[in-house]
N, C-alpha and C positions, 0 to 999 in steps of 0.2 A: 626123578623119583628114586628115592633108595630103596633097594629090593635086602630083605632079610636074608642072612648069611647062611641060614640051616634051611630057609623057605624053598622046596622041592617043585618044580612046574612040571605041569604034563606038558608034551609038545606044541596042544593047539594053545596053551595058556601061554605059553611063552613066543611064541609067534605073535599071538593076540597082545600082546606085554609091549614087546617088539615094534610090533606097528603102531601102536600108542605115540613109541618115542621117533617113528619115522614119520608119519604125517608134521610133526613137528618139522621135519626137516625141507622144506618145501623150497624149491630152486628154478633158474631158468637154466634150462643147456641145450645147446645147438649139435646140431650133428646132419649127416647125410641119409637120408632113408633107405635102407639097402635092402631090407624085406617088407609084405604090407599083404594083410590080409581081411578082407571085411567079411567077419562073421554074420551068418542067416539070423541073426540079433540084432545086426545093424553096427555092434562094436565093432572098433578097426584095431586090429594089433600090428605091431609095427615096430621094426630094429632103428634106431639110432646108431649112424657109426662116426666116429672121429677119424676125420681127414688125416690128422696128424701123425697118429700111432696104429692105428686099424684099430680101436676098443671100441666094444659095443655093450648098447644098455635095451633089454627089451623091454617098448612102451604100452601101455591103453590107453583106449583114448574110446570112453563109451558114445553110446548113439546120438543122444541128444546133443552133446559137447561135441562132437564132428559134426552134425548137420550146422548148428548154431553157428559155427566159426565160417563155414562157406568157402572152405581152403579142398580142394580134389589133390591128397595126396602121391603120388609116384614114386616108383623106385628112381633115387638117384637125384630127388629132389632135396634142398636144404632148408630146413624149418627153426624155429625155437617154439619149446615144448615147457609148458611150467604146470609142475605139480610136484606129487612126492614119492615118493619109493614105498612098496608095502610087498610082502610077503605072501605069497599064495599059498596058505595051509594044505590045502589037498597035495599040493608037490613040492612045498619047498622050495618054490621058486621065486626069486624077487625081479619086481617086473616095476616099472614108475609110469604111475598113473597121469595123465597129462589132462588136465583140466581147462587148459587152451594151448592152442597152436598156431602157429602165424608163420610166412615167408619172411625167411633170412636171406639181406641183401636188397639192397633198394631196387636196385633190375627187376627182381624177381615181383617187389610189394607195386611197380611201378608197372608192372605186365599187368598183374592181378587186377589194378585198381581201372586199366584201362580198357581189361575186358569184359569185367562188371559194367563199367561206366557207358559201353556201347549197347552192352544186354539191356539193361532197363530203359536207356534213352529210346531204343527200340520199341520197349515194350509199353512208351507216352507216358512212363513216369514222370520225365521232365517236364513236361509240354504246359504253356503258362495259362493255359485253356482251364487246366484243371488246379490251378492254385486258387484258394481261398483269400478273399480278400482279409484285411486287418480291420477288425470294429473301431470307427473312430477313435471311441470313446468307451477303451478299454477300464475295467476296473477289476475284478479280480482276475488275477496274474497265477500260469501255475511255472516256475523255476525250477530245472534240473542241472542240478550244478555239483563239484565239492564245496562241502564248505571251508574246505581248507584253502591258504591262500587268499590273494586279492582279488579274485575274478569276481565272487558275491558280491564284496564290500566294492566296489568300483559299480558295479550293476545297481547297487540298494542307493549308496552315493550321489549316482545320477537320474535318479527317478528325480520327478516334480512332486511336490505337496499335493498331488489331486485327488490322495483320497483312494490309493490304489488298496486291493487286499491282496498280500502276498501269500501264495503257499508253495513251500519248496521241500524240496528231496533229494537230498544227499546222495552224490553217486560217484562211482568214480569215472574218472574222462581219460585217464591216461593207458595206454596199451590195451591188448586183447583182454584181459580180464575187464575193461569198464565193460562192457557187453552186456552181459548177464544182467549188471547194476542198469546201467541204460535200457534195455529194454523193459525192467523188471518196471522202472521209474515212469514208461511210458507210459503199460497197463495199467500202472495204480493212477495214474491221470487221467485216463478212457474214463473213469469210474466216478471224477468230481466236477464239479459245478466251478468253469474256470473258463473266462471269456479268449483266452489266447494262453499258449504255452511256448516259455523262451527255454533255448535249451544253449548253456554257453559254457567256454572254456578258454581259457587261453592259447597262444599260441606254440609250436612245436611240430615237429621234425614228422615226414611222410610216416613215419613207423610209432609216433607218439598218438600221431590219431587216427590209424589204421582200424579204433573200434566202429569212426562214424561211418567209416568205410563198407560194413560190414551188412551184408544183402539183407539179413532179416531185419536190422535195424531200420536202416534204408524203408524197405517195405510196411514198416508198421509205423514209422513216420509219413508214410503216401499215404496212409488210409488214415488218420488221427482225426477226430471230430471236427475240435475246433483250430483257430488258422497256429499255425508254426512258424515261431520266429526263429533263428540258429544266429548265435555269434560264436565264430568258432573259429578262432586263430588261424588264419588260411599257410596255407604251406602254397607253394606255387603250383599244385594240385589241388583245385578246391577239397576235400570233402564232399564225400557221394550224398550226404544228409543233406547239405543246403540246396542240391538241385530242386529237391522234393520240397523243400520249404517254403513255404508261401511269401516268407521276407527272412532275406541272410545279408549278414553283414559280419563286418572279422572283429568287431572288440564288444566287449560286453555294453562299453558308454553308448556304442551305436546304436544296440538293441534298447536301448532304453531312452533313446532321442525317438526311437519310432514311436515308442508309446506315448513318448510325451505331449509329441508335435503335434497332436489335435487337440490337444487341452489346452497347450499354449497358443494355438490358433483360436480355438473361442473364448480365451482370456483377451486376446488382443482384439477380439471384435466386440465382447463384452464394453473395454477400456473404450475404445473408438465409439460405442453406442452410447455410451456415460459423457464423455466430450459431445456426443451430439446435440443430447438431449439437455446438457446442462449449455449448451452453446443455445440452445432455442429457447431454453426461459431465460439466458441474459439476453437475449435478442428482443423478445415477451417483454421482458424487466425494462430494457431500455426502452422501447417503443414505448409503456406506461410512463418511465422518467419523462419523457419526450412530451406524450400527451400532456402531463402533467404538469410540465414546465411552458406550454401550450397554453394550458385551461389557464395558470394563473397567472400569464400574460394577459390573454382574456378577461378573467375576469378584474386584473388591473386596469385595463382599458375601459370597462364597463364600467368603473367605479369613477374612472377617470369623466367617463361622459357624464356617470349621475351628477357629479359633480358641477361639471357643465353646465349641465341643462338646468342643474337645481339654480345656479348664477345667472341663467340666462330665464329663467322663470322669474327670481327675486328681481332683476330689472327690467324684464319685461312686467311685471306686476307693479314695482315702481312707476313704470312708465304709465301703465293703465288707470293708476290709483293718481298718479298727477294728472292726467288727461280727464279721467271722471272729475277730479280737481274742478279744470278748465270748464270742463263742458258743464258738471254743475252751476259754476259761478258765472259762463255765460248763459246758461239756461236761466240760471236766477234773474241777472237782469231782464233777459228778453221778455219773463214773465211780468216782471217787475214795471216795462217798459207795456207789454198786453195791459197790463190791467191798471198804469195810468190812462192807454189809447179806451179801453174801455169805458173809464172812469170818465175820463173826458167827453167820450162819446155817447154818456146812459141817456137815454133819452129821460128820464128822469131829470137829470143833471139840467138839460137844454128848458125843461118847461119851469125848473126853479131861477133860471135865468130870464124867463119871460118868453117864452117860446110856448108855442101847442099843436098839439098833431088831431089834425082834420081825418078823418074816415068816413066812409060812404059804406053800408052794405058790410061793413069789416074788413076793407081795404083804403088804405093810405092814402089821402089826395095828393099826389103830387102835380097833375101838371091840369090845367081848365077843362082838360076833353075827360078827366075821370071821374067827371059829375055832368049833371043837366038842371036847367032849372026847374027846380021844384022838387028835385031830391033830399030829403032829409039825412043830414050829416052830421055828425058827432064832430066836436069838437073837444079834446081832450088836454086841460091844463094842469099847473104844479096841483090844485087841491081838491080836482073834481072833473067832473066833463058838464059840456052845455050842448043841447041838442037846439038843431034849429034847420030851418028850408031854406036853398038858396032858391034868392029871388031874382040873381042878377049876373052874368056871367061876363066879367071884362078881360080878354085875354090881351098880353103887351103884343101891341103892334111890332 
């Protein structure tokens, strides 16, 4: 900002002016703690000194920003402190305000992480008793990630087509500043409608992820509604977040295979019920070919026989129609043959021949005992009858 050549400031304005162009100036620097003092306000104030040359910078570091970070600092301890320099009006003093703080030297982040890590395990943070299962059959997703970098697009990459709804927020994951962002990302999650929440990053150095480290984080990831996934580039230190997590894994593709793998499990039992049931109507389908090929054997065979029987009908009725034949034409004679023996034998016939039949009473004389003398007997000839009395009965000796 160019300041005007005649433009006159009062002291607080130019202080005020001052600090404008210092908050701009905003750095990390390391040094040894050599004074520390925590104000009835809960602010710590506190010297930074340089090992190297004995120079010092006097720091703040207000209440909420020292509880948040979960670092108990000491005289003679060595920290990195990032913020920026400003001027205290009332005296003229420039003092760098420190907006996070963290343990310089992996010994010292390597102490810290290991006596957090026994404090809460203590306290059944860990204990798998209290972890939330994963809904099969997740579908809205809530994502706390940056979105800079591959870590998102490798996570979005390997999701399945199932229809997931993603909502994400931006945060940062790298050093003690992702903090604030991480925890800020949780609370706004507490607040939405999200069947599981993944929280992932890639991998880096004990001191790169020293935010998931971080006790309040930790703690408000144990108590989170719904279940917690964490892929979070492990260092050979897990991360104090994934203990609490209900499913941790170290790459982003991992956390998205968890989601997947019930979707792809009831797609592949979908696909296997579809072979089954199409295996049981060509089963169906064949058994009908079958029948089918069955029935018009069958009814070949039937056709076969009508045919048969109809040829064994046509000569069997041949046979009956020549034998009525026969039998007719020997019927004709024998009648033919009746009714010459008739003819021959009409009595009629015998009395035009000269023959006559004798009766007595209305019965037939045949033999001398069928009459007596002096019964009157009919004689009956070809063209009349003559009645008359026998007188005389000679029977042949």
């Amino acid at each position: 900002m160019e300041i005007p050549e005649k433009k006159i400031f009062s002291v607080s304005e130019f202080i005020e002016l001052l600090n404008i162009g210092l908050k701009r100036s905003k750095a990390k620097i390391t040094g040894e703690v050599t004074q520390m003092q925590v104000a009835s306000s809960g602010h710590v104030y506190f010297t930074l000194k340089d090992e190297s040359n004995g120079a010092v910078l006097d720091c703040i570091i207000w209440r909420s920003k020292y509880n948040l970070f979960g670092i108990r600092m000491e005289t003679g301890m060595k920290i990195i402190a990032q913020g920026y320099p400003e001027v205290y009006a009332p005296r003229g003093k420039l003092s760098f305000i420190a907006e996070t703080i963290e343990l310089s030297g992996e010994g010292e982040l390597k102490k810290q992480y290991e006596e957090l890590k026994k404090k809460l395990a203590a306290e059944g943070l860990f204990a798998e008793e209290r972890k939330k299962p994963i809904p099969r059959y997740c579908r809205k997703i809530g994502v706390i990630t940056s979105k800079h970098g591959a870590v998102l697009a490798d996570f979005l990459n390997n999701l399945g087509k199932f229809g997931f709804q993603i909502q994400m927020i931006d945060s940062r994951v790298e050093g003690q500043e992702a903090v604030e962002d991480l925890l800020g990302a949780l609370r706004t999650f507490k607040k939405k409608d999200i069947d599981v929440l993944v929280i992932i990053r890639g991998g880096g150095s004990l001191e790169s992820l020293m935010a998931f480290n971080n006790e309040t984080l930790v703690r408000e990831a144990a108590t989170f509604k719904v279940p917690l996934i964490t892929g979070v580039g492990h260092h050979q230190d897990e991360p104090l977040i994934t203990f609490v997590a209900d499913a941790s894994v170290s790459t982003p593709t991992a956390a998205a295979n968890i989601l997947n793998r019930p979707w792809e499990e009831a797609l592949l039992f979908l696909e296997r019920q579809e072979r089954a049931i199409l295996g049981f109507y060509q089963e169906i389908f064949d058994g009908y070919k079958e029948m089918e090929n069955r029935l018009m054997v069958s009814l070949q065979n039937f056709k076969n026989a009508l045919r048969g029987i109809d040829l064994k009908l046509k000569d069997s009725l041949g046979r009956i129609v020549s034998g009525m034949k026969l039998m007719l034409s020997s019927l004709s004679q024998k009648i033919s043959y009746a009714e010459k023996s008739v003819d021959l034998n009409n009595p009629e016939r015998q009395l035009s021949l000269g023959y006559a039949i004798a009766s007595v009473r209305g019965k037939v004389i045949r033999r001398t005992k069928d009459v007596s003398v002096g019964d009157d007997f009919e004689l009956r000839v070809s063209d009349g009858k003559i009645n008359s009395e026998v007188k005389k009965i000679n029977p042949d000796k």
